[in-house]
N, C-alpha and C positions, 0 to 999 in steps of 0.2 A: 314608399316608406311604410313601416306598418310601428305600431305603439309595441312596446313589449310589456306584457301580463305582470301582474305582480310577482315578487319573486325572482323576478330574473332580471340580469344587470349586462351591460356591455362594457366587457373591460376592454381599454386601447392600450392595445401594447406596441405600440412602434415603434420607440424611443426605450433606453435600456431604464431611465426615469419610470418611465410607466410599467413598463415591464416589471420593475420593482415593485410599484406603485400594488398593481394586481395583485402578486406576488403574498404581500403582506395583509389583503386584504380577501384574502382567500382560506390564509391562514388562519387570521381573527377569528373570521364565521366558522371555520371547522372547531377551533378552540372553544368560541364562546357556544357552539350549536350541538358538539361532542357527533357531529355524521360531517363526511367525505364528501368533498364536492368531488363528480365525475365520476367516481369507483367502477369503473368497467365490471367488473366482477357482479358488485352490489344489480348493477345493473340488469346483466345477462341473468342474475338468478332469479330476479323481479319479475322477469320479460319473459322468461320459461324459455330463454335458446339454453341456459344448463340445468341441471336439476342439483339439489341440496349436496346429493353424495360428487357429482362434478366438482364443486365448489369446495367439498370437504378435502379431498385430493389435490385439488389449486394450494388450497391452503396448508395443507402436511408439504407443502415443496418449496415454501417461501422461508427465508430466513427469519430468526424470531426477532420482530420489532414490533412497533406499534401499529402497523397495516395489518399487518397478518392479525395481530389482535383486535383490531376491528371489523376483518372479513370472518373471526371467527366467530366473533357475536351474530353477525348476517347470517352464517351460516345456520348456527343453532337457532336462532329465530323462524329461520324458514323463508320462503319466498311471496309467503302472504300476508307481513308484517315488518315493517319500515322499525329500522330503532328508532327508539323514543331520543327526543335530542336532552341534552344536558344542558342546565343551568335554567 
């Protein structure tokens, strides 16, 4: 068994209950924190497997919603500055 670090949560999702459960509380923190839990993207461009203009092209191919406008901020930010969170 190991503790897990501040920050980080174990959601049980076994049950479609919990499943929800997570669900909603994943939501919340993106809402109330204004950043993506998980963003594969976010990530890759953090971690240098793609570089800015990679990402700028991911992002010219996605539909326009609310993700794409938040991988677009990431993008123009750059890969050595995390958005600031909201609220």
């Amino acid at each position: 068994m190991k503790l897990l670090s501040r920050g980080i949560a174990w959601l049980d999702t076994g049950t479609t209950k919990t499943l929800l459960e997570a669900s909603n509380y994943i939501a919340t923190i993106e809402h109330r924190q204004g950043l993506k839990i998980a963003c594969l993207e976010e990530v890759a461009l953090r971690m240098g497997f793609i570089t800015q203009s990679d990402l700028a092209r991911i992002v010219d191919g996605l539909p326009k919603n609310e993700y794409r406008d938040y991988l677009r901020i990431v993008c123009d930010e750059g890969p050595g500055v995390a958005p600031e969170p909201v609220g």
